[in-house]
C-alpha positions as CSV (number, residue, x, y, z in Angstrom):
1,X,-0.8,25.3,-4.7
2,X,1.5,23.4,-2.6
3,X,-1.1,20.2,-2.7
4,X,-1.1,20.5,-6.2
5,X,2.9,20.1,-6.2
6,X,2.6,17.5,-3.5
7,X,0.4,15.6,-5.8
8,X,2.4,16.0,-9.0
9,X,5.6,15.2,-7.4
10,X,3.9,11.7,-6.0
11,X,2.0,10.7,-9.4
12,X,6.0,11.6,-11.1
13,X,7.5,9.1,-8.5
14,X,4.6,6.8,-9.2
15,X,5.5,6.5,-13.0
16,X,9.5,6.9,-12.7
17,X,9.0,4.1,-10.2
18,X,6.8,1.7,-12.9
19,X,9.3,2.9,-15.7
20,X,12.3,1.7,-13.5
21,X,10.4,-1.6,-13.6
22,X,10.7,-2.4,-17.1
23,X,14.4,-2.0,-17.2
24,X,16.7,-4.7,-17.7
25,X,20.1,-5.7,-16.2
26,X,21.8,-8.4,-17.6
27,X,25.8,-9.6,-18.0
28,X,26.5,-10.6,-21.8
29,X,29.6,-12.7,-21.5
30,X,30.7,-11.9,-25.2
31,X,31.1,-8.9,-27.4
32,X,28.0,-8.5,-29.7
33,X,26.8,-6.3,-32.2
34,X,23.6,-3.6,-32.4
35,X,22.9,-2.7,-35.5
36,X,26.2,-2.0,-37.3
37,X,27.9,-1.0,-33.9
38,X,29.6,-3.5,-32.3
39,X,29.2,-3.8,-28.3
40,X,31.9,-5.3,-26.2
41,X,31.3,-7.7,-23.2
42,X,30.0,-6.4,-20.1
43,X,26.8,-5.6,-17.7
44,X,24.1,-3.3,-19.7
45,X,21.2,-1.6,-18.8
46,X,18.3,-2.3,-21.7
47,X,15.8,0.2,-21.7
48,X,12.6,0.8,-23.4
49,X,11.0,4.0,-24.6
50,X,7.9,5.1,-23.2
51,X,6.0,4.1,-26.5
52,X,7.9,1.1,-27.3
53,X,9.4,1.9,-30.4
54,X,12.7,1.6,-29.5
55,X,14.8,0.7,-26.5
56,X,18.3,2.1,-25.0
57,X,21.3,-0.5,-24.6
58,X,23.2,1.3,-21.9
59,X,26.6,0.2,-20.9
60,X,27.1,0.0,-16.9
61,X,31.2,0.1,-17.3
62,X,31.1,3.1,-19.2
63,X,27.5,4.5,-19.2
64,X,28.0,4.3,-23.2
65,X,23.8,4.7,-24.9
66,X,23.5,2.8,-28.2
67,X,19.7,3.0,-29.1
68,X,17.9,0.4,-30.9
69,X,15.0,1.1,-33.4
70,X,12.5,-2.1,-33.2
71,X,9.4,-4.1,-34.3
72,X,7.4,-5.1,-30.9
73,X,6.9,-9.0,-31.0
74,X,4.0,-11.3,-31.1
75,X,3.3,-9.9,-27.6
76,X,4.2,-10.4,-23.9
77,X,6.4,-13.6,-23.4
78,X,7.5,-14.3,-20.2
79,X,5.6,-14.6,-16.6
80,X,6.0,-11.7,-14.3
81,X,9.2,-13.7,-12.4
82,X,11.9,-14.5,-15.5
83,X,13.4,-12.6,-18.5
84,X,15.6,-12.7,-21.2
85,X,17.7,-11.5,-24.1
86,X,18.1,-13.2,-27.3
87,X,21.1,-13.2,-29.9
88,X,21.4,-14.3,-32.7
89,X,24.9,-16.0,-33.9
90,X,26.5,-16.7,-37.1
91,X,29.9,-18.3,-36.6
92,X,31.8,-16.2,-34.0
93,X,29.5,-13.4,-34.4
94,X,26.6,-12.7,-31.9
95,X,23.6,-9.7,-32.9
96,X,21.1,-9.1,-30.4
97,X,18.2,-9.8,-31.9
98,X,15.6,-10.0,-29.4
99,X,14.6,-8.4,-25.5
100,X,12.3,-10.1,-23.4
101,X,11.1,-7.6,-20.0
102,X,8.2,-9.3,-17.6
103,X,4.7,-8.1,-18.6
104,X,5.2,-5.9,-21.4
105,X,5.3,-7.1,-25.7
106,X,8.4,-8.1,-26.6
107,X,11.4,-6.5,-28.2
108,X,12.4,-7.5,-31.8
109,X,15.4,-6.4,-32.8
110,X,17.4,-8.5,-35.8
111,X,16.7,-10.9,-37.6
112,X,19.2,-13.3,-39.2
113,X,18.3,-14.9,-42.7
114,X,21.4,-16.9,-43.2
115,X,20.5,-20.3,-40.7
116,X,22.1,-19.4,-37.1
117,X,21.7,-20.6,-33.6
118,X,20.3,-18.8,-30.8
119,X,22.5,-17.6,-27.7
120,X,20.0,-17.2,-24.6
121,X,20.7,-15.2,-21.1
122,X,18.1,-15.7,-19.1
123,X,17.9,-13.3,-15.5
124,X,15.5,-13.5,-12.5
125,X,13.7,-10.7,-12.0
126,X,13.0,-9.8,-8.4
């Protein structure tokens, strides 16, 4: 019995620790919009579900969860060392629109019809 817990304790750190991986950190430097909720500036934690259907935008100032229903992307985008988020912006407005995490598909998120440029933060990943 207690090699059985031994076990199951090491295989939960095993995929807590590979979850942890897929997070993102990043420092938006403007106030933004999610879906209809608007998001001020900060550092947030973006987080994906375990099936990829949606992701968690988690604010590090006040640990505020706004959660994100989305389409995954053409498929995995960046190499195992960069990532980024994408927003979209219309004017003074910014929506994040896409999520970007090393090796796994992509995040899409909004999607802009009116013509808009794109606002990129792009983070090094350890």
């Amino acid at each position: 019995m207690r090699k059985l817990i031994v076990v199951s304790l090491f295989l939960f750190s095993m995929v807590a620790a590979a979850y942890a991986q897929t997070s993102l950190h990043a420092n938006i430097p403007f106030a933004f919009k999610v879906g209809d909720k608007q998001l001020p500036s900060g550092d947030y934690q973006f987080i994906p579900a375990v099936n990829n259907q949606s992701i968690r935008v988690v604010s590090q100032k006040d640990s505020a969860v706004t959660l994100v229903l989305s389409r995954l992307a053409a498929g995995i985008h960046t190499t195992p060392n960069d990532a980024h988020v994408v927003f979209d912006k219309l004017g003074e407005q910014y929506w994040l629109a896409e999520i970007w995490i090393p090796n796994i598909d992509g995040f899409d998120l909004h999607n802009l019809a009116e013509k808009h440029e794109h606002r990129i933060i792009d983070m090094p990943v350890k």
